[in-house]
C-alpha positions as CSV (number, residue, x, y, z in Angstrom):
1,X,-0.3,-57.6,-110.1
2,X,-4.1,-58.1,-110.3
3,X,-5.6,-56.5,-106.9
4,X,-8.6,-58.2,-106.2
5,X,-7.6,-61.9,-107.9
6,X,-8.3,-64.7,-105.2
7,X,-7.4,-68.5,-105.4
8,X,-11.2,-68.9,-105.5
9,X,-11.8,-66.7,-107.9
10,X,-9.0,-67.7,-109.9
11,X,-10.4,-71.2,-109.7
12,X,-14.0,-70.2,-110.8
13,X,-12.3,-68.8,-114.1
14,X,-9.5,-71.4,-114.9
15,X,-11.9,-72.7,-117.5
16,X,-11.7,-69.8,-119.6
17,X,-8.3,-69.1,-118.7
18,X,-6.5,-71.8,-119.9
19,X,-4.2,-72.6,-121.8
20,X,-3.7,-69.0,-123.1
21,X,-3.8,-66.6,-119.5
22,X,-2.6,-70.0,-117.6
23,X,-0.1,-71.9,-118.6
24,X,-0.3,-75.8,-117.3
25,X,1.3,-75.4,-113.7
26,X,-1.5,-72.9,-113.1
27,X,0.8,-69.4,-113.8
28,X,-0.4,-66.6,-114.9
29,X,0.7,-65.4,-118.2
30,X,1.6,-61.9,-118.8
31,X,2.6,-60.3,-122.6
32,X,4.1,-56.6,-122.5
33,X,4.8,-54.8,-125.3
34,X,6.3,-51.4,-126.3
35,X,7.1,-49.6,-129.5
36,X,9.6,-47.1,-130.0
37,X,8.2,-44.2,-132.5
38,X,10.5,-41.9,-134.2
39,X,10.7,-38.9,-135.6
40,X,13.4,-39.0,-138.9
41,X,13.7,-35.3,-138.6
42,X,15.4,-35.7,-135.6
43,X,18.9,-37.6,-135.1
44,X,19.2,-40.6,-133.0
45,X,20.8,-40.2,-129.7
């Protein structure tokens, strides 16, 4: 998912990184989010 991230780099920037992008067996933490906007003029479908 990240082109470019290498187990050295990731190593040189675990400091930083933990614990909010890396949880404690070393993963990488990811956080999505959508929203759904609406129009009310319009009915649901």
């Amino acid at each position: 998912m990240i082109t470019g991230l290498t187990p050295e780099l990731l190593v040189e920037n675990r400091g930083w990184m933990q614990p909010t992008a890396l949880d404690p067996a070393g993963m990488l933490r990811f956080c999505f989010q959508s929203y759904i906007v609406g129009n009310r003029h319009e009915a649901p479908t």
